[in-house]
N, C-alpha and C positions, 0 to 999 in steps of 0.2 A: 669628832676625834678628841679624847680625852688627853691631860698631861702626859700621859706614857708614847705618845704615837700611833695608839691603837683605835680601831674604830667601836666604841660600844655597841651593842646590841640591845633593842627592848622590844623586837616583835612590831612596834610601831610606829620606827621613823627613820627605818632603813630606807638611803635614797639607792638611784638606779648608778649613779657617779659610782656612790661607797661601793657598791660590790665590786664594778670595772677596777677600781682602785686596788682592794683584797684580791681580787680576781690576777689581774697583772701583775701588779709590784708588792706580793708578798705582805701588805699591812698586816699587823695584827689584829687580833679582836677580841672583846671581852663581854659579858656579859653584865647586866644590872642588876643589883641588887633586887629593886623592885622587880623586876620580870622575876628572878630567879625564884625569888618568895610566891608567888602566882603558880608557878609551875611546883615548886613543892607541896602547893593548897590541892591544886589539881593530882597530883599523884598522890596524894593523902586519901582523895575522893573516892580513886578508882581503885585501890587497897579495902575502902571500907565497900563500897560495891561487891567485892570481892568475896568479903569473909562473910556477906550477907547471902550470898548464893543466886545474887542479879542474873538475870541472862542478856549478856549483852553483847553484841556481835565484836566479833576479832579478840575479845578479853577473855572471854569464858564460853565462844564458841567458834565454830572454824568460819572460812572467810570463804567470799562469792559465794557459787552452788555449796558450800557446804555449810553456810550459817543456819544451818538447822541444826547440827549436830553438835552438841553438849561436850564441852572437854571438863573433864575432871580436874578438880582441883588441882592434885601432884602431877598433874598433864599438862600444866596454864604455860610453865617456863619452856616445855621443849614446843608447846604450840608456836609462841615467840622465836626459838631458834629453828624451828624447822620451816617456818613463817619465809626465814631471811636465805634457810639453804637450799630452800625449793623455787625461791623467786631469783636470786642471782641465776640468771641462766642468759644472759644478754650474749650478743652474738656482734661482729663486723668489729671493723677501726672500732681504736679505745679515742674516746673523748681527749681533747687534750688538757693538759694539768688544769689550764684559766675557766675551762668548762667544769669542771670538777674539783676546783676552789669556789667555783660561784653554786655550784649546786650543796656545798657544805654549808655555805654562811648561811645559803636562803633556808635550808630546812633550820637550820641553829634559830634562825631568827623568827621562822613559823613559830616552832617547839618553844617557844619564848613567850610567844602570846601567852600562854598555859591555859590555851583548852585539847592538850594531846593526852594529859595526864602520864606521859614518862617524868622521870626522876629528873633532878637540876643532877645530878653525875654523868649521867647519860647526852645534855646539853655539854657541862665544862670537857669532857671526854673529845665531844667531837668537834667542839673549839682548840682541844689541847695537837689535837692532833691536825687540824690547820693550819696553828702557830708553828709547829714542829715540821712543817711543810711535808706530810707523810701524804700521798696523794693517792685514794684507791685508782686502781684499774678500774673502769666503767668502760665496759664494751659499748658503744650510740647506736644499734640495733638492739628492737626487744619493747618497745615502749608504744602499746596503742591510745595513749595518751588520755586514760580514762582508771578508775579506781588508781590514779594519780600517774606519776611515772615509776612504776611498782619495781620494773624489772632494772633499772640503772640504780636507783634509790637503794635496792636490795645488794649492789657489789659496794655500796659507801658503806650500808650497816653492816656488811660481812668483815669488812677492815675494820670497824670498830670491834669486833669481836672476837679482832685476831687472827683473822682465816681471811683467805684469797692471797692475791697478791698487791703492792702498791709501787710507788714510783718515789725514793726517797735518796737524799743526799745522789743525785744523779743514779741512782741505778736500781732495776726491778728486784725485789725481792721478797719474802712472803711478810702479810702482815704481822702477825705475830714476832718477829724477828726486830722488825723495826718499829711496832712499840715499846719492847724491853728494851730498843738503845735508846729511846728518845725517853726511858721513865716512864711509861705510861699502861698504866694497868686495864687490858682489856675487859671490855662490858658483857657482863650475864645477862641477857635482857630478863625482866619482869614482863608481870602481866600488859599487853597494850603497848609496849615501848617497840617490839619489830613492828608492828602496823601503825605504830606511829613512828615510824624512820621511815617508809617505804611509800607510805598511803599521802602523796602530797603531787605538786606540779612544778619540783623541783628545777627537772632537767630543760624540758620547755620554759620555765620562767631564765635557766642561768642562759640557754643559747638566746633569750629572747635579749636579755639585758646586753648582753657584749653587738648581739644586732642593731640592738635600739643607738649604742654609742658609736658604732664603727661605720652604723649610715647616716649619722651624724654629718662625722668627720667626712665621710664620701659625699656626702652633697653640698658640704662645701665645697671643696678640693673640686667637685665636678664647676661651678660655678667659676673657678679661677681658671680652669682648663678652658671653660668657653670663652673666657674674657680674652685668653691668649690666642684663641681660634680668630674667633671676632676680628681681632686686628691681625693678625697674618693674612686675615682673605679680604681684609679691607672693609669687612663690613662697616654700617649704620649703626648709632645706636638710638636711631629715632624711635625706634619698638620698642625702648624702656623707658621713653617720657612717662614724665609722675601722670601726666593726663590720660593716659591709656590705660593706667591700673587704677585709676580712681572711678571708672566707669565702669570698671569691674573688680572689685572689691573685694577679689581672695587674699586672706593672706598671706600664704607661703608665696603667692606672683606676686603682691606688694614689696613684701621684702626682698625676693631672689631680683626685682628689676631695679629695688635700690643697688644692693648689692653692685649689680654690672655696671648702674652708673657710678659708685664708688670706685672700683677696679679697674673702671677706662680712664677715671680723671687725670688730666695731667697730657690725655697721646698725645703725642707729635703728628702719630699715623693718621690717626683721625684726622687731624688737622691739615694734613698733606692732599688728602681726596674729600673733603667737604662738601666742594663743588662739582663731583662726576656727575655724569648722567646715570648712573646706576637708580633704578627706582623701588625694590627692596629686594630684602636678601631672602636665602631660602630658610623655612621652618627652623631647620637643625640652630639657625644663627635669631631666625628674628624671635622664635617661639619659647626660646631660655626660659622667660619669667612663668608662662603658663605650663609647662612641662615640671621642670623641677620645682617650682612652685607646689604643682599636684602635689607631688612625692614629698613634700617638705611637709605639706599638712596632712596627707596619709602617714608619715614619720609623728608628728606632733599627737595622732590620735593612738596609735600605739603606743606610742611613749607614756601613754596617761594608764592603757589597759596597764600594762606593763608593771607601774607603777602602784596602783592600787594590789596588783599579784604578789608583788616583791613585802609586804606586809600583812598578808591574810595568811588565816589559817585553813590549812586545804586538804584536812586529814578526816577520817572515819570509821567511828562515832568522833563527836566533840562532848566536850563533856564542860557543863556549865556551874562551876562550884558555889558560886552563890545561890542559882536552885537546884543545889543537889541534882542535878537531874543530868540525862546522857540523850541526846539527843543526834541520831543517822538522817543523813542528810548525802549530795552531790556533791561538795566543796571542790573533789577532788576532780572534776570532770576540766578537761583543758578546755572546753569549746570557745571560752572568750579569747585565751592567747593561741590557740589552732586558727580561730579566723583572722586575730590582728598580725598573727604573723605569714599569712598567706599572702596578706592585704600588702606588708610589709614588703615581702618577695618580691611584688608587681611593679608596686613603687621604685625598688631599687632597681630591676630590672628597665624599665623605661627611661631610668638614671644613663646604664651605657645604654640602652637602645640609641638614644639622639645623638649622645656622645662618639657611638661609632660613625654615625653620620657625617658630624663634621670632620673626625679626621680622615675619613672618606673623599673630603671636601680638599681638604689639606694634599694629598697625596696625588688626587686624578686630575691631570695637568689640563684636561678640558675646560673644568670651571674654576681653577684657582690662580691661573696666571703667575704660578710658581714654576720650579724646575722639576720636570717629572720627578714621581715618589722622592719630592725631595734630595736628589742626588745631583749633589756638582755635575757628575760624570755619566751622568744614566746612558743606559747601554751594558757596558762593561761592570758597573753597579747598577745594584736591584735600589736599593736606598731602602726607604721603609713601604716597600709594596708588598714584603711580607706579615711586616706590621698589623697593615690593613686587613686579612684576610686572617689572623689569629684574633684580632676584635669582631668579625666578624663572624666566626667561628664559635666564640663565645656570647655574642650577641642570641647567636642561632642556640644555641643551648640551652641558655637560660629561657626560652621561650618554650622548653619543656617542661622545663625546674618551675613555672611556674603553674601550672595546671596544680589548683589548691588541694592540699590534702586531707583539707577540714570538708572537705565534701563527700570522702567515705568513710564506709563503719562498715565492721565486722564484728560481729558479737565471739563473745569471749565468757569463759567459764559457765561453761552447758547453759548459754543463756541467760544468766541470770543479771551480767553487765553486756545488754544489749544494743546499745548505743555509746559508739566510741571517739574521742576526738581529732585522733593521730595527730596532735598536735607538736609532738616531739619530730615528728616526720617532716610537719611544718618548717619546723624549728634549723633541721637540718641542713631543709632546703634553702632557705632563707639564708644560711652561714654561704652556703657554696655560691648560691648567686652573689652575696658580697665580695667572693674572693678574687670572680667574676668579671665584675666592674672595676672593683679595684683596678684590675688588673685593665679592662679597656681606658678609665681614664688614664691610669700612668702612660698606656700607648701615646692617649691624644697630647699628655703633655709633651713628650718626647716628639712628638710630629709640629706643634705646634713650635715650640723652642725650636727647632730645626729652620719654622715655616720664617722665624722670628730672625734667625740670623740672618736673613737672605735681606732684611728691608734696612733703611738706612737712617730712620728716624725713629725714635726711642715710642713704646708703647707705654700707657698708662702706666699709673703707680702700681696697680694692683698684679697686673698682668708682667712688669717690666721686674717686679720685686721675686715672682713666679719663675719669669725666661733665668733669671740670677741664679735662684736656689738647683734651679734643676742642672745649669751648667758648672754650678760648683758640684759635685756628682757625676755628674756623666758631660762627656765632652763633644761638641759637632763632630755629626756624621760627615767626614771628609771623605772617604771609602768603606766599603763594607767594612764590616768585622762582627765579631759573634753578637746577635742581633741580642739571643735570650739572656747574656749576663746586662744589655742595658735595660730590658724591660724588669728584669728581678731586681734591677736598682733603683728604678723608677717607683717601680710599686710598692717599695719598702717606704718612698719617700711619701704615698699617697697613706698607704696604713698607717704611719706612724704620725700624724698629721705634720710633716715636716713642710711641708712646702705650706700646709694651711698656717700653720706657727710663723714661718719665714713672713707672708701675707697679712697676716694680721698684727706686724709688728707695726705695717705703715697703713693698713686699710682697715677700719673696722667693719666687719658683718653683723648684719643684726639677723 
């Protein structure tokens, strides 16, 4: 981040945070000198290509099945625009604005490498119109995730050129409209500049990015949720001795069983049943460290794909100015972030998988030795026995959301792009599963804080700092009352990493 507050750009050290950061809170962003000058070298290139009479696909001839066909010189600019008004044609729900500020920076910052050969106007343009918070309509149907994300990419460059519709100063209205109030003069594309706006892996890389941070946040938050289970059913924490993960020596179960021994330090609870005859607890409780563990290091290997995508160039041709030369290639093919984010999906999925489990545990008066579903008055109140059955519900769901999308292909333009990654499909699924679980941890917190009022000695630092934040927020279930305003306040506090914040003020996680 430079003296102005803004996040520079050079194509080559955009992290995964900075976009979440542009993405959510509006940052600004600017561009570098040095990039900039790279990208004027490169659009210099592909001019003199030009005047030479190169044949070179997308620049000086049509694209997919049509790169055999020869466009004419005084043809080259409306190939470019007709490029961008024949591929906007996406369909379903519009993207929300954070998905569509993160799909602006990532291409700004590909276009920055400068092997796209568009002009540095055509980069400050669609940085200006970031700053300006002007946000095209992107329909998230339309994208088989191969010759890049063509059809989402194609509603960002139509707003650059003034045409379609966007999302500005609160309310839709057509582009053109709302670059003349915000000053900013719409783009003519030149040779190569619509297929280099369109031809990348934008839209899967921006859903991948805000995934990669918000299952972060949720496996933590899932880790403080079981630490408060734990002690409402009284469990052990003998299944997180450092001896048990040193004999098996994953990491994410190294860290997630410090973790639980960091979050329990301090119970009373514990301290209260030391000596039961209880001889161990079931999976959902003792198996924490190797569960979310998985998922923490299937989280870590995405994060790396992820990572490397957020800085490449993923467009077609590339064009290399030091040897002159243009060289067509795959870049644009999602199949590494269609598999890490399918991977991703499953992960997160088995995140509330267990987590339904134990508030399961919480609720069925059989095994938890609490008051049925939690209710003072059960009978005459249900308590959270509805709770149960809408985690479950979405438990059941995402066990469909997860059957990976990176394992079909459907060829696309008469064949000629015959293997495709539906990685954007990936990407999708992969956001709803998080909304998901989200949404089953906040339950188990709410079941747990409940399970938490009922005991008479104070639970761990970690877990006692957790019961705190959730009852500042929402208050004991004394009688029914509208169940879905406490889960929509619950799960505000799991997205927002509020209760993770509250938790790590006194416990660190590693």
């Amino acid at each position: 981040m430079d003296r102005t507050g803004s996040i520079s750009l050079d194509g080559e050290t955009l992290t995964l945070d900075e976009v979440v950061i542009i993405a959510r809170l509006g940052v600004g962003v600017t561009a570098s000198e040095e990039a900039m000058e790279r990208v004027k070298k490169c659009s210099e290139l592909v001019n003199r290509f030009v005047a030479s009479g190169e044949r070179i696909y997308g620049i000086t001839t049509g694209v997919g099945e049509l790169s055999n066909t020869v466009i004419p010189a005084e043809q080259l600019r409306d190939l470019q625009k007709n490029l961008i008004l024949s591929h906007a044609g996406g369909v379903g729900e519009l993207f929300p604005d954070e998905i569509v500020r993160a799909m602006m920076v990532l291409r700004a910052n590909s276009l920055l490498k400068g092997y796209s050969g568009v002009r540095p106007k055509v980069i400050s343009t669609l940085l200006d119109m970031l700053n300006s918070s002007i946000h095209p309509e992107v329909p998230s149907q339309g994208s088989v995730g191969s010759s890049g994300d063509l059809v989402p990419l194609a509603h960002i460059a139509l707003a650059l050129m003034g045409k379609g519709y966007v999302n500005y100063k609160g309310e839709r209205m057509e582009a053109g409209a709302a670059l003349t109030d915000a000053g900013i003069e719409p783009i003519i594309l030149g040779p190569k500049e619509g297929l280099g706006l369109i031809n990348g892996t934008q839209a899967m890389t921006a859903l991948a990015c805000m995934a990669v941070h918000d299952a972060d946040v949720l496996i933590r938050t899932a880790q403080i949720a079981a630490s408060m289970s734990l002690e409402a059913l009284m469990g052990t924490w003998r299944a997180y001795d450092k001896r048990i993960q040193q004999v098996r020596p994953h990491v994410g179960q190294t860290r997630i069983a410090q973790n639980m021994r960091r979050l329990l330090k301090g119970s009373e609870i514990y301290e209260s049943h030391v000596d039961c005859d209880k001889v161990q607890d079931p999976y959902s409780l003792r198996c924490v460290p190797q569960v979310l563990g998985a998922s923490l290091d299937a989280l870590e290997y995405v994060k790396g794909v992820v990572q490397v995508e957020v800085n490449s160039a993923t467009d077609n041709p590339l064009i290399f100015v030091e040897e002159s030369e243009f060289l067509s290639g795959g870049n644009f093919h999602g199949q590494p972030l269609a598999l890490a984010l399918d991977f991703l999906t499953i992960a997160v999925s088995e995140v509330g998988s267990i987590a339904e489990r134990r508030l399961d545990r919480l609720t069925n008066p059989h095994v938890s030795n609490l008051k049925p579903f939690l209710s003072e008055d059960s009978g005459v109140n249900s308590g959270y026995m509805i709770a149960q059955y809408v985690a479950a519900a979405l438990a059941s769901e995402n066990k469909s959301l997860c059957h990976p999308a990176s394992v079909d292909s459907i060829p696309t333009s008469a064949g000629k792009e015959d293997h495709n990654s539906m990685g954007t499909i990936a990407g999708r699924k992969c956001r709803q599963v998080l909304v998901n679980v989200e949404t089953i941890v906040a339950i188990e917190l709410l079941c747990a804080a409940q399970a938490l009022d009922f005991h008479k000695h104070r639970p761990g630092d970690g877990a006692a700092r957790a019961h705190k934040t959730v009852r500042e927020a929402i208050p004991h279930l004394s009688s029914d009352r509208l169940l879905q305003d406490d889960i929509e306040r619950a799960k505000k506090l799991v997205h927002d990493g509020t209760v993770l914040g509250a938790v790590q003020d006194v416990v660190t996680l590693v």
